[in-house]
C-alpha angles and dihedrals in degrees: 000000000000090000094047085044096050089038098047081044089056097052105042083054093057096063101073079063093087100038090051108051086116126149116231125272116267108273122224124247093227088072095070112103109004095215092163100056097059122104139149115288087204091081105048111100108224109349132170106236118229138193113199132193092172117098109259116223115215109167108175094248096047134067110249124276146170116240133210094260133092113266092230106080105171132168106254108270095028127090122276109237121234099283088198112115139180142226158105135286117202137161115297115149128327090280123027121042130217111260125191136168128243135183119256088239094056100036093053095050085049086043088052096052097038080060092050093041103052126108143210100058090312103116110130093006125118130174112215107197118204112190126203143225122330100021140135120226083239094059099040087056081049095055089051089055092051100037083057095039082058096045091042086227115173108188128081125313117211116184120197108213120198130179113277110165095217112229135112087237108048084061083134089041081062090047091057103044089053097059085042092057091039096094079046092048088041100059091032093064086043092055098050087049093055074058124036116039101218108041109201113207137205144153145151146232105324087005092075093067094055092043093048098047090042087051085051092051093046092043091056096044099039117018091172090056102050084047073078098067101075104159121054122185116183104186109197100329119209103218136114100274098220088048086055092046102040100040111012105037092062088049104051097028111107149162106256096021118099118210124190120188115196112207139175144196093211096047099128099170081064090036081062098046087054087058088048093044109031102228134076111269129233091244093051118069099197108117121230095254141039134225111236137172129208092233136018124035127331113276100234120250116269125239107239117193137177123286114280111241142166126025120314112294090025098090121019122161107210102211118207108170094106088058125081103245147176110318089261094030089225095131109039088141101061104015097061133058093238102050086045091057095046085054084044083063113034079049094058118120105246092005123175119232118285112255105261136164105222091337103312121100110191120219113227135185119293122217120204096010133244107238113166127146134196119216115296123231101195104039094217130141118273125181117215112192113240091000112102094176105122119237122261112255 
């Protein structure tokens, strides 16, 4: 029944493919260069940092915003310029956050004494957050907050924000645009890491290809930098699983970095990406076959999970498949109190490895749940699934 269910769902959501091949709609001018919504990041009290390669929009009657389009337009034959740009996210309503543009120069100097201001066993530290497909600017700045609220992390946040154009059905748009923002994301982690010694970092779904081949790249050029980025969480990456284990493992696996991949059985967003692929993904830990008998029940499907490497605590799968989750399960690791403990503790500064049997720690239920929070930055509303505890403002 599963298999009809998932192939019947893959197929219904591959018809909007052909009513949606649409190209964008035409972008004002006005939009270009965004002058008037530049200010000085030094004097902003607790932002989330972001890094955007998608095109602002700041008409003059609008708050600023990030659109779905790459931020290089170019007549065909010139040059594209950078389409990285800089700025500051604050509290602006429940829902949408307050977003303004910086210059490198500026946002770097704020970025360097936040780092040496931060408590709490953060000197030094950032968290650099990478989302993933379908997904607004607002709510990836949303994601950071949360992901740091979890993990009570105190230094700085940066979000990297990259075009996605945010629809079910653009799911290869966002492909594209990944592998499009990947030179932008791998100069910007090289740049933090100049910068912070002790890169935290941490993306989801179709996030985690951009932030691990950024991590290779950066692991081939600088060595010394990418020795930086000493915590890695993959939340529910959305890449081919033998690929991960047969090219990428070997490469970001190393002694003194800790990697958590958090992983799941329910995850239907990944469940989907297998249909469309053809092959398990890192984040879904259902294995490509199933154990049956002629007679008798049903033996019950194994959980299949990447290759251990690496010494104890380098390399732990967090499996949350035994826990209720989100409706899609696709954030387990943010979205329920005991994926938001397990990040509490692998963020911790020091921390000791997560308990783990060969590499995998199961997450089991909570009761009553763990539902702490560290200060929010952004003051919007979160939903935590089974915590009714209200976020601290």
């Amino acid at each position: 029944m599963t298999k009809r269910f998932l192939t019947l769902a893959t197929i219904l959501g591959a018809l909007p493919l052909s009513a949606c091949i649409t190209i964008p709609p035409a972008y004002g001018p006005a939009a270009g260069t965004c002058a008037g919504q530049t200010n000085d990041p030094a004097a902003t009290k607790d932002p989330v940092y972001f890094v955007a390669t998608g095109m602002p929009d700041c008409a003059a009657d609008t708050p600023l915003s990030l659109s779905v389009l790459r931020g290089s337009f170019h007549p065909y034959g010139e040059t594209p310029p950078d389409p990285v740009r800089y700025g500051v996210a604050t509290h602006g309503t429940p829902t949408l956050p307050v977003l303004a543009l910086s210059t490198a120069t500026a946002w770097q100097d704020r970025l360097r004494r936040d780092l040496q201001t931060a408590g709490n066993g953060a000197k030094g530290r950032v968290l650099l957050y990478v989302h993933g497909y379908n997904t607004t600017p607002a709510r990836a700045l949303s994601m950071a907050d949360q992901v740091a609220m979890a993990a009570h992390f105190d230094g700085p946040v940066v979000a990297f924000l990259w075009p996605s154009q945010h629809a079910l059905a653009k799911y290869g748009w966002d492909e594209e645009n990944a592998r499009w923002t990947q030179p932008s994301f791998d100069a910007a982690l090289a740049d933090l890491a100049r910068i912070a010694p002790d890169v935290v970092l941490v993306s989801h779904s179709m996030g985690g290809r951009i932030a691990i081949d950024g991590l290779r790249h950066l692991q081939a050029s600088a060595p010394d930098l990418a020795a930086r980025v000493r915590t890695v969480v993959l939340a529910a990456p959305d890449m081919d699983r033998e690929l991960f284990d047969r090219d990428v493992s070997p490469d970001i696996v190393r002694p003194g970095r800790r990697i958590a991949l958090f992983a799941s059985g329910h995850d239907l967003a990944l469940r989907s990406s297998w249909a469309v692929h053809g092959n398990p993904r890192a984040g879904d830990v259902g294995c490509a076959f199933r154990l049956q008998r002629r007679r008798g029940p049903a033996i019950a499907q194994p959980r299949c999970y990447p290759v251990p490497r690496g010494a104890p605590g380098e390399l732990t799968v967090i499996d949350g498949t035994d826990i209720p989750g989100t409706p899609i399960g696709h954030s387990t690791y943010v979205a329920t109190p005991e994926g938001r403990a397990a990040l509490r503790k692998l963020l911790a500064p020091g921390a000791a490895p997560l308990p783990a049997d060969k590499g995998v720690m199961l997450l089991h239920l909570d009761s009553p749940p763990d539902c702490a929070n560290g200060p929010s930055r952004l003051k919007m509303d979160y939903t935590v699934v089974r915590c009714t505890e209200k976020k601290k403002r």
